[in-house]
N, C-alpha and C positions, 0 to 999 in steps of 0.2 A: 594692406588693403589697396586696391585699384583702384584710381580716381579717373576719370575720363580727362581727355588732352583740354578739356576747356580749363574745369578744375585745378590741374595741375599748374597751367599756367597762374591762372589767379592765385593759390600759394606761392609761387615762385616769385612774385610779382611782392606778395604780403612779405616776403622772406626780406625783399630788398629793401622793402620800404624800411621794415624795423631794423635792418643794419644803418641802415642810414640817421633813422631815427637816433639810434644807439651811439653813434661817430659826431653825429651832429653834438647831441646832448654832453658828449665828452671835452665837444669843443666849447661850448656855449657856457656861460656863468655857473656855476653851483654852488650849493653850500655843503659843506660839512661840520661836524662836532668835533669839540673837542673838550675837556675838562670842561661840562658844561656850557662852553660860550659855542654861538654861533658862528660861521666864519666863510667868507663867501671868495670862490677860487675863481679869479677869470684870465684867460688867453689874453696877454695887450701886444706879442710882438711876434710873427712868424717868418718865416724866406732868411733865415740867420743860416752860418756855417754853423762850424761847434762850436755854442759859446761859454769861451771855458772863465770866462772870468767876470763880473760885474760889480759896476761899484757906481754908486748917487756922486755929482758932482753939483747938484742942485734937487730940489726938489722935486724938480721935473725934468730931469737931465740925467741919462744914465750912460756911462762907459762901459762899452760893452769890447773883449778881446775874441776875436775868432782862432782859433788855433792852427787855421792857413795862413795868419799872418797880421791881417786884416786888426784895427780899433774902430769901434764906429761908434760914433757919440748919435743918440737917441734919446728924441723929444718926444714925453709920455703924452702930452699931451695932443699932440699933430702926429703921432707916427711916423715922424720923419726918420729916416736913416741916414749917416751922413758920413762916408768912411774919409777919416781924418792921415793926411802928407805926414811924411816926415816921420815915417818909422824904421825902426832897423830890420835889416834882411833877414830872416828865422829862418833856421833848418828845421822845415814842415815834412816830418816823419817819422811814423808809427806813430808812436803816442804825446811826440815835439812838436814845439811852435809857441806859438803866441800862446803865455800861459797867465800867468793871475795879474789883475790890475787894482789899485787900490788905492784912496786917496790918502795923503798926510795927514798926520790928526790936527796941522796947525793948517791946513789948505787954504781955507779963506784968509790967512797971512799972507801966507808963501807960495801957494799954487803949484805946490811941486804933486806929482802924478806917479806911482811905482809900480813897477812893472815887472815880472820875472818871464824868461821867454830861452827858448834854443836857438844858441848860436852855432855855425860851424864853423869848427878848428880842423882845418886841414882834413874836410872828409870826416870828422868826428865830433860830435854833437855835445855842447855843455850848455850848463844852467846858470844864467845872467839874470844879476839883478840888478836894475836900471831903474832914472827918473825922469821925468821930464816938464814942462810948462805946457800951455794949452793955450794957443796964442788963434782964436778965431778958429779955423778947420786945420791947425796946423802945430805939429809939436817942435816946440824951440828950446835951446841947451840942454838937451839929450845926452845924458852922461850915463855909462856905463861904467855900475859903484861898483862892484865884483865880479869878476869873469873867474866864476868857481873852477878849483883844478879838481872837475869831474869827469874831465874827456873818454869816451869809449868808442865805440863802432857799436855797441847797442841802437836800440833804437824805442828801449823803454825805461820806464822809473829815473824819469826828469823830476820829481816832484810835480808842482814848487807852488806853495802858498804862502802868502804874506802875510803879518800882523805884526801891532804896535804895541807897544806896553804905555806907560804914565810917566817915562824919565828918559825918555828921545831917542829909544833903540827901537829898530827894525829886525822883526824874525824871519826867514822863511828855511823851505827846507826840501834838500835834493835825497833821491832817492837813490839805493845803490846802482844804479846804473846798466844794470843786470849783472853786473861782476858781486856775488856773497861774500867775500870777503872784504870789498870795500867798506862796510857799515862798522868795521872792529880796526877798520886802518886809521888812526887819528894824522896821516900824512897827506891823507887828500880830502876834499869834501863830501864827497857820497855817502850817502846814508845816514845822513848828520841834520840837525837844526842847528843853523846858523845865526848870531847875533852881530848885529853892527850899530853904530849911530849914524842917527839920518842923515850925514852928508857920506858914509862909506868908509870911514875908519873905523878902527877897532878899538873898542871899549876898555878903559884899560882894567878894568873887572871881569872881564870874561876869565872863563878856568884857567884857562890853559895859556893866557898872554904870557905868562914868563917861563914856559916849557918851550924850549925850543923843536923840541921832536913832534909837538903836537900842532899844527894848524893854527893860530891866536883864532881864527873866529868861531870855532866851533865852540857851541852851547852843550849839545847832548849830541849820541850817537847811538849807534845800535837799530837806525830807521832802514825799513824794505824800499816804501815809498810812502814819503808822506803827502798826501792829497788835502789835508785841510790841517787848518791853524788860528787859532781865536785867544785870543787873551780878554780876560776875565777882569775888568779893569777894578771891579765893585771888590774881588776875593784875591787881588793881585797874584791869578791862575793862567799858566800859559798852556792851552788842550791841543793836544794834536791828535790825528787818528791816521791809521795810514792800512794801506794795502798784506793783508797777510798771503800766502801760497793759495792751496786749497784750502779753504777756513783759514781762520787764525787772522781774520782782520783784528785791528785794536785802536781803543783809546787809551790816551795815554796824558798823564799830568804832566806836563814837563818841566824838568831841575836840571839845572847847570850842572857839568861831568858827569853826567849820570847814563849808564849801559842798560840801552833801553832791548838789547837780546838778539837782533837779527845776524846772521843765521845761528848765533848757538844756542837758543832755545826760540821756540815757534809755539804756538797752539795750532797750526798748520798741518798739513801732509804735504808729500808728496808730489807734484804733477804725475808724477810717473808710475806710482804707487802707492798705499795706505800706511805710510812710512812716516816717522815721525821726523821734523825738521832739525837738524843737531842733535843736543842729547836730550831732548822734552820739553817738557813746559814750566820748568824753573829752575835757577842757579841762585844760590845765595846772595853773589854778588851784582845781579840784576834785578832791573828795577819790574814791575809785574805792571800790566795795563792797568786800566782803572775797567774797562770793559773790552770783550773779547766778542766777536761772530762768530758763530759757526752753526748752519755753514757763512759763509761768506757774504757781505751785503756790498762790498767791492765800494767802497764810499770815494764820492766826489769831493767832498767840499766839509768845514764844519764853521758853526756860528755859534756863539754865545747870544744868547735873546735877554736885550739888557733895554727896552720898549715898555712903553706904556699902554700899547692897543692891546695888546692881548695879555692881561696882568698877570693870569693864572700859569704864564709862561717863562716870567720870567727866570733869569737865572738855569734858563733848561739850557740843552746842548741840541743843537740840528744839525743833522748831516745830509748831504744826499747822497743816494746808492743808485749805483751805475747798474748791478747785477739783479738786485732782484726789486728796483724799480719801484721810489716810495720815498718819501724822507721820514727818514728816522730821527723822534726826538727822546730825548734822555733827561731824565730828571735827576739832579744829584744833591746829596743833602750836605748840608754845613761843612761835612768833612771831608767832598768831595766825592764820595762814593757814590756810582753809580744803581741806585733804585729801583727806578723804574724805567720803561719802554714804550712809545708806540709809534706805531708805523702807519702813516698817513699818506695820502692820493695814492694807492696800490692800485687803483680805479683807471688813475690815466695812462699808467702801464709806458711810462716814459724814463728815460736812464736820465736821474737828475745829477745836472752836474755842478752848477754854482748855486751859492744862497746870498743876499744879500737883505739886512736889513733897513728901511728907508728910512728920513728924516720923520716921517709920522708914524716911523714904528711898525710899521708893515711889512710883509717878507715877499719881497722876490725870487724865484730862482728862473734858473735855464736848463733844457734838458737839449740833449746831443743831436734831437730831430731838430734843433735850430728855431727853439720859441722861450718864450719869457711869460711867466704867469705869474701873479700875483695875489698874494693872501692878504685878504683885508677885512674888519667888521662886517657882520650883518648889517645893510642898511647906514653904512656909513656915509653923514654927512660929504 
């Protein structure tokens, strides 16, 4: 049909309004469902780099890591931003830099602050796990606990997320570093979840402390990249999920020695082809995910929900997905098996990358456009 040039403009005019409308309302408070409760999503923090890591050091005070390098401590309540002295140099490239930050679980004792980040070794980029104090706008005795032997000239599958267990050890976990073979090598640290005690030494429990061929800190192995890590303190369960090929992302329970399969079995393909990863999707002597994607939901981050605000939740798994943009939660039953599925804010069509849960039980995340939203009660006090 033909509309005359007045017409046409007044649609065009109605066009923008309702994109606007549409952008606006994406930005602006909303609510959605979930297992019955209500639950209201708002925008609190935008103009961020990529904020890959977040963590409460108060109840109105959140640490926040940019992956150019950058920590900025930010006040929920003024929106202030305030990028914090006194950090180590990060080799910021490809998928490196300033990576997860997280508080000690004794913090209000001790004040100590953990940090995983890329450093360069001579032109070649590894995964450091570091601590430090928080002295005003300023970090003081900055000690670097492990300078992992994962060096490459890649410039992806850094990992590295942190988490604590109930008996003073610290997890986190480097990715094969794009070398396949790395994740089957117990000689260096890629591809592995690593365990230490919170000042940096080695437990002397770990598997592999009195093999000498094997690495003492390594926990498990057989990881692509592991992008999130939650300990389960209530099920004394340590979850990780980490990056698969084409498809074949995974959760996974994680045990000590245990051959979690990267590269010789995948649920994966191919980049290059519809070809399956090693020799398929099981060997007797490895361990099987607990959940598989496919295709692919490319996860950022994972949280155990152990909160009181949202009760119908607890005990579930959340992730964020970088690829197809949503976080994913999982429900899992007494024996750890994976149930059920859903996929939530699909709507704001944003690559979420960190989750953090707050001191009143409420969930944070960050997505890559450099903003921080917040899941809280309908109508909460």
């Amino acid at each position: 049909m033909n509309y005359p040039l007045k017409n046409k403009k007044l649609l065009l005019l109605i066009s923008w309004l309702s994109l606007i409308s549409i952008l606006n309302a994406e930005e602006s408070p909303f609510t959605i469902q979930s297992e019955g409760m209500k639950l209201d999503v708002e925008k609190i923090i935008d103009g961020l780099g990529v904020p890959w890591g977040i963590t409460f050091i108060s109840e109105n005070k959140l640490l926040v890591t940019e992956r150019s390098g950058s920590v900025l401590l930010i006040d929920l309540d003024t929106s202030k931003k305030v990028i914090l002295k006194n950090t180590p140099k990060v080799l910021h490239d490809g998928q490196g830099g300033m990576l997860d930050v997280t508080v000690s679980p004794d913090y209000r004792k001790n004040g100590w602050i953990y940090f995983t980040y890329v450093k360069d070794d001579e032109g070649e980029g590894i995964t450091v796990l570091a601590r430090a104090k928080l002295k005003q706008n300023s970090f003081i005795q900055w000690q670097d606990l492990l300078l992992t032997k994962s060096r490459t000239k890649e410039s992806y599958h850094f990992g590295s997320r942190i988490a604590f267990d109930d008996k003073g050890h610290v997890y986190f976990g480097i990715g094969d570093r794009g070398i396949r073979p790395n994740a089957q090598n117990l000689t260096n640290h890629a591809g592995s979840i690593l365990r230490l005690n919170l000042d940096g030494s080695i437990p002397n429990d770990n598997p592999y402390v009195k093999n000498k061929s094997v690495l003492p800190e390594i926990w498990s192995y057989g990881h692509r990249n592991p992008q999130g890590l939650s300990y389960d303190i209530n099920n004394k369960r340590l979850w990780e999920n980490e990056h698969g090929p084409r498809g074949g992302d995974e959760i996974n329970l994680i045990n000590p020695a245990v051959n979690y399969g990267w590269p010789e079995i995948s649920y994966g393909k191919e980049y290059w082809g519809p070809f399956a990863v090693g020799e398929g999707t099981h060997r007797d002597d490895i361990e099987q995910p607990v959940k598989v994607y496919i295709p692919s939901i490319a996860p950022g981050s994972l949280m155990i929900y152990s909160g009181d605000a949202f009760p119908k939740w607890k005990g579930n798994l959340f992730s964020g997905a970088l690829k197809l943009r949503h976080i994913n939660r999982i429900v899992l039953n007494t024996k750890g098996e994976a149930i059920k599925e859903e996929r939530l804010l699909r709507s704001i069509d944003e690559r979420i990358r960190a989750l953090v849960q707050s001191p009143q039980g409420w969930i944070y995340f960050s997505t890559d456009s450099g903003k921080i939203y917040r899941i809280s009660p309908e109508n909460k006090k």
